[in-house]
C-alpha positions, -999 to +999 in steps of 0.1 A: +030+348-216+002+326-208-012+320-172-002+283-154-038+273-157-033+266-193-005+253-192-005+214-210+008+190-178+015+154-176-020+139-175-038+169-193-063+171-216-037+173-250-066+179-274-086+204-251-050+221-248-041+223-287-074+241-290-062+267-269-027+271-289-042+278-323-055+312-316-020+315-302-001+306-325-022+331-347-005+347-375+024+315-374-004+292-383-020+312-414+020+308-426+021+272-430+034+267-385+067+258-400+080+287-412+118+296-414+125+317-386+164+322-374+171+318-341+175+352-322+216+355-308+204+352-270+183+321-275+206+301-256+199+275-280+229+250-282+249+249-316+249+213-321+206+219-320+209+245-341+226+228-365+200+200-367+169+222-370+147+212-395+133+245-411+121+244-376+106+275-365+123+286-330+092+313-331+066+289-332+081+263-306+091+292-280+052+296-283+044+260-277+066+258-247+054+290-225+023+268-228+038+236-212+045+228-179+082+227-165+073+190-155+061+176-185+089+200-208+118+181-190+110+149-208+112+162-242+148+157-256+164+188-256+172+187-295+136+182-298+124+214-281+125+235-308+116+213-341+077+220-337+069+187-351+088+166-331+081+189-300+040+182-306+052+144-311+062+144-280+036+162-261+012+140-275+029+109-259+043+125-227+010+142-220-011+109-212-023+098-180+002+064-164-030+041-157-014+016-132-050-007-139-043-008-180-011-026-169-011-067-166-024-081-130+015-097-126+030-063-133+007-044-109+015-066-083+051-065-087+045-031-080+021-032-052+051-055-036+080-024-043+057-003-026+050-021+002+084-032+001+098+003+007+064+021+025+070+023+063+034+001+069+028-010+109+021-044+117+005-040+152-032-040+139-045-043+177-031-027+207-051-023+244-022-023+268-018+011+288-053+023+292-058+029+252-068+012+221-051+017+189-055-001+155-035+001+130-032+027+099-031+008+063-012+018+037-019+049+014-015+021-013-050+008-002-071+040-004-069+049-040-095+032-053-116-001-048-096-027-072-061-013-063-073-014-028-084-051-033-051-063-053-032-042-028-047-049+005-049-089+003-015-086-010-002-067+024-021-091+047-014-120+039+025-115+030+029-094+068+029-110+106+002-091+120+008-083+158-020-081+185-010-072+219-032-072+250-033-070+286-025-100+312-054-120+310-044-141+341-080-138+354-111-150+332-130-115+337-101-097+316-097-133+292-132-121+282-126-084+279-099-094+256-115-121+236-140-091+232-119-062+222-108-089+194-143-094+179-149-056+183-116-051+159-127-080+135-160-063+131-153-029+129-119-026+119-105-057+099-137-073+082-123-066+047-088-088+054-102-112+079-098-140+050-064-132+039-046-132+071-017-162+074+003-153+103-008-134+138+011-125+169-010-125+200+008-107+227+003-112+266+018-111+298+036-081+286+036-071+319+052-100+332+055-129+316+060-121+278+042-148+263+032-149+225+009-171+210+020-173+171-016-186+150-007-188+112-031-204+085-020-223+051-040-239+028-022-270+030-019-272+068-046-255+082-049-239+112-017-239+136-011-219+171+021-223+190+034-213+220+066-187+228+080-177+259+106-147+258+116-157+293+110-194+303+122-188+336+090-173+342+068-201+333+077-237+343+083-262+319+054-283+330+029-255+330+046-242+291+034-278+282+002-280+297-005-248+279+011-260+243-013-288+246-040-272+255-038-248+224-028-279+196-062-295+210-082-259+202-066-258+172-077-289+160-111-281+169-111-247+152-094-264+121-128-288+117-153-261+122-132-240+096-134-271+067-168-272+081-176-232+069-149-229+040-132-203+062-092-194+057-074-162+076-115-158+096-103-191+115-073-169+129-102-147+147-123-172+155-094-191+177-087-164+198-126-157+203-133-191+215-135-205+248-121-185+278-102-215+292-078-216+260-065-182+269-068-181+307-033-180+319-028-193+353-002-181+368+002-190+409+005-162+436+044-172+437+049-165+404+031-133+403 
């Protein structure tokens, strides 16, 4: 028997491998490969194969497959296995590499979507609440190489509601801690997705309040951010308003300086990293 290493497995080198098997199949070769040979009574062989052999040299086959991996064997028909021409047939086609990038754009992205469909992926990219940071971990989708990882990547992003949660910023020193750790995360972390982001959760008053600022961007609309309150009773109806107001008008600003630069998901960032007074949230000693 021959050792595992050259063994012909799916994605192998056919050509390098049938090189191998000639000075293995030796004296069978000098006698034409296909030579009558009956099958021995403990083959194990079933009848109804049997019965269908071409003059299909068991010998020579039974050579051929202690060279083939169990992986690759299993997709060769089983009547196939021991008809040497076939068998090779077989090996030939089975034995190639699946190249995901010779496949249409369409198809590959219909696959990119099953796999991120069905891939457990987090969609807290940001987190600095309890004394630590943490980002988030992309799919293994996007480290294979650079175009899948391009094709895959912008696909994830932009299909996902990203979430960002940070502590209470009801005082402007930690407003500009946070505003910071986002623009430290932007650069560092999410620069190569900035522009295909289209819908982000910002989290505050987790503590508290539980506030969430929802930003999303569309090509037709623009820039929007609105305002959600888990617990209302929290927040006053007047100041909820005051606040919703507050973050249409910095939206509409943000929205002209983004036609301004050509920008798309990058005016998400630059929202929440402009001025402190937008997300300063005043909240008075009662309601603390």
């Amino acid at each position: 028997m021959v050792g595992t290493k050259t063994k012909l497995d799916i994605g192998g080198d056919y050509d390098q491998w049938w090189k191998g098997m000639q000075p293995a199949l030796g004296e069978l070769w000098a006698r034409g490969l296909l030579v009558y040979c009956k099958p021995p009574r403990d083959s194990r062989i079933p009848r109804y194969v049997e019965g269908t052999m071409e003059e299909g040299n068991v010998e020579a086959s039974m050579v051929i497959l202690s060279r083939v991996s169990t992986s690759l064997l299993l997709r060769v028909p089983i009547e196939d296995r021991f008809q040497p021409r076939k068998l090779l047939a077989h090996l030939i086609t089975f034995s190639k590499p699946f190249r995901i990038l010779d496949l249409p754009f369409e198809i590959r992205l219909r696959i990119y979507e099953m796999y991120l469909d069905a891939a457990p992926c987090s969609t807290e990219v940001l987190n600095e609440c309890y004394g630590r940071t943490t980002t988030c971990v992309l799919p293994h989708l996007t480290k294979t190489c650079r175009q899948i990882r391009q094709e895959s990547l912008k696909l994830f992003i932009s299909s996902k509601t990203l979430n960002i949660e940070l502590p209470d910023s009801t005082d402007e020193s930690q407003a500009l801690r946070n505003m910071d750790t986002i623009r430290r995360w932007a650069e560092k972390c999410a620069r190569a997705y900035l522009r295909h982001v289209r819908h982000l959760n910002l989290w505050t008053f987790h503590h508290y309040k539980g506030f969430r600022c929802s930003l999303s961007f569309t090509d037709h609309e623009g820039l929007k951010i609105s305002l959600e309150n888990d617990r209302p009773r929290d927040y006053d109806d007047a100041k909820a308003e005051a606040k919703r107001k507050q973050l249409q008008e910095h939206a509409e600003k943000i929205e002209a300086e983004r036609r301004a630069l050509d920008l798309k998901g990058e005016s998400i960032i630059l929202a929440m990293i402009r001025d402190t007074q937008v997300w300063f949230w005043e909240i008075d000693e009662e309601d603390r």
